[in-house]
ZAFI-929882 format. One line per field, with one value per residue: residue number from 1; residue in three letters; y, z, x of N, C-alpha, C in turn. Coordinates in Angstrom, 3 decimals. Atoms other than C-alpha are relative to their C-alpha. Example, Ala and Ser with C-alpha at 12.3 -4.5 7.8 and 13.67 -1.06 7.14 Angstrom:
BEGIN
resi: (1  2)
resn: (ALA  SER)
n_Y: (-1.190  -1.190)
n_Z: (0.000  -0.060)
n_X: (0.890  -0.820)
ca_Y: (-4.500  -1.060)
ca_Z: (7.800  7.140)
ca_X: (12.300  13.670)
c_Y: (1.200  1.090)
c_Z: (0.000  0.730)
c_X: (0.900  -0.770)
//
This chain:
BEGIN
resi: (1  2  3  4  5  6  7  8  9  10  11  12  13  14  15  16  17  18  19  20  21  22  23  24  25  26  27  28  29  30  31  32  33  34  35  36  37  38  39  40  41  42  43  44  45  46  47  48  49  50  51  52  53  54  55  56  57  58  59  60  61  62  63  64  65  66  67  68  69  70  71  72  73  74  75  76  77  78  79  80  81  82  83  84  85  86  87  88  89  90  91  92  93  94  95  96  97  98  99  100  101  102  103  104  105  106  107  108  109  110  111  112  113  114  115)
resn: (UNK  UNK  UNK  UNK  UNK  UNK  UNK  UNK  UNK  UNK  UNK  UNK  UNK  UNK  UNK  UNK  UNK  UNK  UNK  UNK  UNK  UNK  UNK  UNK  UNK  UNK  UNK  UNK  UNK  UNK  UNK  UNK  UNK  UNK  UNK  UNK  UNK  UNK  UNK  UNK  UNK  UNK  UNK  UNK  UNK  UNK  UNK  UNK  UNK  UNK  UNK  UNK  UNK  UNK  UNK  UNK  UNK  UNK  UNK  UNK  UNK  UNK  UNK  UNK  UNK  UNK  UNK  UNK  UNK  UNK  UNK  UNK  UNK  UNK  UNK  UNK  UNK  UNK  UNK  UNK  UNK  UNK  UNK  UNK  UNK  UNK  UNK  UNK  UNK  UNK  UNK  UNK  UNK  UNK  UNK  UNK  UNK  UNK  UNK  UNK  UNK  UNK  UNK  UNK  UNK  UNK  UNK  UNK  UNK  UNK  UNK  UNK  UNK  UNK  UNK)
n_Y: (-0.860  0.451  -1.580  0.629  -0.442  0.242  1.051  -0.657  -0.870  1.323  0.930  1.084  0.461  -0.900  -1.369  -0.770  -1.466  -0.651  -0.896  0.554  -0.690  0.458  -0.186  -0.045  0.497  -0.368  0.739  0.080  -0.099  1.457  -0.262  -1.091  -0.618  -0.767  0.637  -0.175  0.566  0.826  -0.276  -0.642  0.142  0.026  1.468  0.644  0.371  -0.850  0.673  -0.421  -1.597  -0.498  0.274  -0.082  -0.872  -1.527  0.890  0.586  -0.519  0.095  1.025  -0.698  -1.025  0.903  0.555  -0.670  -0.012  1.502  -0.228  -0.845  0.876  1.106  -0.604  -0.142  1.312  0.927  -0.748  -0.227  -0.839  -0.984  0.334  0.229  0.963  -0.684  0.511  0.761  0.877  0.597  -0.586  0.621  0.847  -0.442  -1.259  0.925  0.657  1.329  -0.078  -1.330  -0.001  -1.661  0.068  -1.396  0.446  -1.133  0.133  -0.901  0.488  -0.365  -1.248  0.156  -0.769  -0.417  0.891  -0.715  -0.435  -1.290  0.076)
n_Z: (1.162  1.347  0.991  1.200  -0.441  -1.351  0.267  0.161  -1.282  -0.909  0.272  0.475  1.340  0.625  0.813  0.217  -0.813  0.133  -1.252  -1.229  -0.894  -1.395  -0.128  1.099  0.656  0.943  1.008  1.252  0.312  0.649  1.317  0.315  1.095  0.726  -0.194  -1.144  -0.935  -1.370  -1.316  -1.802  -1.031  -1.132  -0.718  -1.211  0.461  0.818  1.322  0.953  -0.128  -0.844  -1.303  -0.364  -0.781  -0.120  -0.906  1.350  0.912  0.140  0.900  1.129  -0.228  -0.491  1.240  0.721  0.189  1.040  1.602  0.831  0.313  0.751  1.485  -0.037  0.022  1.569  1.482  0.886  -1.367  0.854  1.403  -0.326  -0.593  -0.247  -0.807  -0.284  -1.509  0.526  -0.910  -0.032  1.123  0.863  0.468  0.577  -1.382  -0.073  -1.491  -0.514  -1.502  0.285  1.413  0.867  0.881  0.493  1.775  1.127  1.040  1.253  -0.335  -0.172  0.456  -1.107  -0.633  0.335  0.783  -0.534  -1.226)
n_X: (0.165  -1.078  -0.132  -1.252  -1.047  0.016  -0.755  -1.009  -0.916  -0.474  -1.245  0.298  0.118  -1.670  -0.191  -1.280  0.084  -0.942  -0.273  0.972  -0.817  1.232  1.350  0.406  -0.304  0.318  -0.343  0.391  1.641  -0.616  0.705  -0.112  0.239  -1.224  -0.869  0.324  1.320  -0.345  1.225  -0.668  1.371  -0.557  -0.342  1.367  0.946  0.433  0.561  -0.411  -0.213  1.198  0.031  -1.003  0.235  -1.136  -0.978  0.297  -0.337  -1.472  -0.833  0.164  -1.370  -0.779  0.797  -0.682  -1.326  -0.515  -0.043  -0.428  -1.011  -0.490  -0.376  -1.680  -1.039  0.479  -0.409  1.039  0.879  -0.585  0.632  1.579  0.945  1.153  0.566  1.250  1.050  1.206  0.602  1.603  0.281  0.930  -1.164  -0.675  -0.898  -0.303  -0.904  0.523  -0.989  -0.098  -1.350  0.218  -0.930  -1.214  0.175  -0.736  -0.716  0.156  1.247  1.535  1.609  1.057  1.217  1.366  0.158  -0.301  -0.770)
ca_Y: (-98.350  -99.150  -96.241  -97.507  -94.412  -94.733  -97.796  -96.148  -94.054  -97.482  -99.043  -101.980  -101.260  -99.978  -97.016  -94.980  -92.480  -89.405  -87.402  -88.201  -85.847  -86.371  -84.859  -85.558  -87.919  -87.814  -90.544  -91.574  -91.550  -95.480  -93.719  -90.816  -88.028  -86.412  -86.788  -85.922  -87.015  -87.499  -87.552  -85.630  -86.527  -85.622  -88.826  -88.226  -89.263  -86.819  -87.677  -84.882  -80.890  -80.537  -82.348  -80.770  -79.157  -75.892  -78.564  -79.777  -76.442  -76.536  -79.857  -78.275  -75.770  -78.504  -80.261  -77.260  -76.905  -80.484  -79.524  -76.575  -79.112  -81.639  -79.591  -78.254  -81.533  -83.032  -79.857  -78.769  -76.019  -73.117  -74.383  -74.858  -77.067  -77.572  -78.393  -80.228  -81.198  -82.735  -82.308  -85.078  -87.567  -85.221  -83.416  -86.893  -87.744  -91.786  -91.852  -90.032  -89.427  -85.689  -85.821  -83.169  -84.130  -82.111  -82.216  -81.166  -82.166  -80.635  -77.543  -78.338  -75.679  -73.739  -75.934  -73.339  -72.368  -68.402  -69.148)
ca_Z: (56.393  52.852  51.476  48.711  49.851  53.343  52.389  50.379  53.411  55.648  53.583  52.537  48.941  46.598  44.929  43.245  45.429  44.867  48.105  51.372  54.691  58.185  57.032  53.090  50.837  47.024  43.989  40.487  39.102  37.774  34.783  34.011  31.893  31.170  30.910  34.706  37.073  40.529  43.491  46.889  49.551  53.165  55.367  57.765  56.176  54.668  52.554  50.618  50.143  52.165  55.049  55.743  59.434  60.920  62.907  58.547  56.985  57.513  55.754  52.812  53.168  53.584  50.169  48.144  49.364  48.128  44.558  44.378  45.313  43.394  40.063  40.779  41.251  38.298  35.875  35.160  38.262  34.786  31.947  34.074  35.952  36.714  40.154  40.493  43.315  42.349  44.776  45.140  42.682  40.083  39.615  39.045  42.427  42.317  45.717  48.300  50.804  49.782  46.580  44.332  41.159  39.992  35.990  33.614  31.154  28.207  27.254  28.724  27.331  29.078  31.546  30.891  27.960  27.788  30.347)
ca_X: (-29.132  -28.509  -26.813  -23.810  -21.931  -22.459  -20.698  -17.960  -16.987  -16.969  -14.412  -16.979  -17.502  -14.130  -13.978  -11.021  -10.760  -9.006  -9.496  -10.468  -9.963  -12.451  -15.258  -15.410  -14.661  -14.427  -14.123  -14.376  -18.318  -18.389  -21.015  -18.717  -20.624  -17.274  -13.825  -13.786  -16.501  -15.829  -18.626  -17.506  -19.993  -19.490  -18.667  -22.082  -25.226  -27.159  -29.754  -30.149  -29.939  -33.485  -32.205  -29.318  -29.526  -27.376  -25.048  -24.850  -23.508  -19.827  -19.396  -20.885  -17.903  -15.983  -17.726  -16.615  -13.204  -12.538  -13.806  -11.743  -8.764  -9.209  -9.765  -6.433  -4.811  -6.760  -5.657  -9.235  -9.746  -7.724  -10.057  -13.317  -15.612  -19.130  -20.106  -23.623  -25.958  -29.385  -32.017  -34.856  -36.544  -37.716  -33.769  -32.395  -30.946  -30.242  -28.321  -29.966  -26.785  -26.103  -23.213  -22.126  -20.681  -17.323  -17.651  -14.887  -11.917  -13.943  -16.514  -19.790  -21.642  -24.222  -26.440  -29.402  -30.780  -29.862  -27.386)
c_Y: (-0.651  0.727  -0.674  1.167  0.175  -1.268  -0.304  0.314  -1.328  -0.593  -1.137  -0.025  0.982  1.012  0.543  1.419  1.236  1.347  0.139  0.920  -0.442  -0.074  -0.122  -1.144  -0.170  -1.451  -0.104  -0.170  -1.193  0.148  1.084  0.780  1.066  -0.404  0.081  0.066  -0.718  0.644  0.383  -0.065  0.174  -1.515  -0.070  0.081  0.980  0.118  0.646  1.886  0.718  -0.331  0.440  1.372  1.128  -0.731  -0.255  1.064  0.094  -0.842  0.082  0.921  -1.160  -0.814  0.823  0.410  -0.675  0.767  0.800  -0.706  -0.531  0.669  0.589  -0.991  -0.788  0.900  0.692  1.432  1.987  0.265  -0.145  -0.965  0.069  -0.764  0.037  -0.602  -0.334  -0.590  -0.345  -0.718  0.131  0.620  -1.119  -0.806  -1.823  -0.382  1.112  -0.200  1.146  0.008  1.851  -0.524  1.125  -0.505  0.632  -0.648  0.220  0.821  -0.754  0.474  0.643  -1.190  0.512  0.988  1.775  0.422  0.651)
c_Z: (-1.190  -0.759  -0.848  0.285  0.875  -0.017  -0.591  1.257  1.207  -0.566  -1.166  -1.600  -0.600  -0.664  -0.330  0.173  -0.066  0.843  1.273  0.994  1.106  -0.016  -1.573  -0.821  -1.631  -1.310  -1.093  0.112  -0.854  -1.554  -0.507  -0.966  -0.100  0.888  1.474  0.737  0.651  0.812  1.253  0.785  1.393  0.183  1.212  -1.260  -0.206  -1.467  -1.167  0.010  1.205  0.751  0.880  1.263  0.454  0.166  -2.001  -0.538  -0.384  -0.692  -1.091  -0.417  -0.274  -1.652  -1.448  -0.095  -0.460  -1.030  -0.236  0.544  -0.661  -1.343  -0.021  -0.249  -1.196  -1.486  -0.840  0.709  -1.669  -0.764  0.319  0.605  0.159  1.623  0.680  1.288  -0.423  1.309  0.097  -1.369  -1.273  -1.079  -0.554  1.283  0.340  1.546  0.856  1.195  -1.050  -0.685  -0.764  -1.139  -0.779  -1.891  -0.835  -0.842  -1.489  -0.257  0.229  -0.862  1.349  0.493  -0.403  -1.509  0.402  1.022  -1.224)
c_X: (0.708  0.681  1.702  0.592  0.307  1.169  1.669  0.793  0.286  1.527  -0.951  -0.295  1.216  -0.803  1.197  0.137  1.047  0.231  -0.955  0.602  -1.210  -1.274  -0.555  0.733  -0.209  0.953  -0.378  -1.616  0.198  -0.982  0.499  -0.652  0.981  1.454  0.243  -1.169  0.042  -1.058  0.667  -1.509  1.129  -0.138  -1.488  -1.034  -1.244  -0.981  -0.727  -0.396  -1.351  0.343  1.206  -0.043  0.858  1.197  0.868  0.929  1.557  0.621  -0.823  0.924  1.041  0.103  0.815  1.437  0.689  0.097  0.984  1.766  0.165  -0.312  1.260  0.456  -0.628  0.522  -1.373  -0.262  0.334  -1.448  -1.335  -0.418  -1.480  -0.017  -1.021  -0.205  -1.613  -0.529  -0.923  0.063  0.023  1.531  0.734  1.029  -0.418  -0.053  -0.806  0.816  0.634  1.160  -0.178  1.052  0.965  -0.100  0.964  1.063  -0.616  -0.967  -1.129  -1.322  -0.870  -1.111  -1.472  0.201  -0.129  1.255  1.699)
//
């Protein structure tokens, strides 16, 4: 498999990682779109929100408990965050090994118009 975060979680390619535990791992975004933007992907392979089976849902649990760590420990969890998952070709999903990008250090704004 060629998966560049499959690869992450091996060891074989760096990253500046700022929280790793058995079943998740989470680092800087090397295109940040804001002052914070770090990717948390589980550590099994997962290639993306459709394929994710029952055995699958806990390290989605697992996914979100990160985020709501590491916006604490980053100083953003007070002032806000957004946390993104993109879901196939069409949503913008690059990487298809199941990510969720944590977004914050400044107002976003509403994602949806009306929102």
């Amino acid at each position: 498999m060629d998966c560049i975060f499959c690869k992450i979680v091996e060891g074989s390619v760096p990253s500046k990682k700022v929280f790793e535990n058995e079943h998740v791992v989470a680092f800087h975004d090397i295109q940040p779109a804001a002052p914070v933007h770090i990717l948390i992907i589980p550590k099994k392979h997962i290639a993306s929100m459709n394929d994710v089976q029952q055995e699958d849902w806990h390290l989605l649990g697992e996914v979100h408990r990160a985020a709501q760590h590491i916006a604490a420990e980053l100083g953003i969890a007070e002032s806000g965050y957004r946390l993104v998952n993109n879901c196939g070709k069409d949503s913008g999903q690059i990487v298809f090994h199941i990510h969720y990008h944590l977004l914050g250090g400044k107002p976003l704004g509403p994602l949806l118009a009306g929102a």
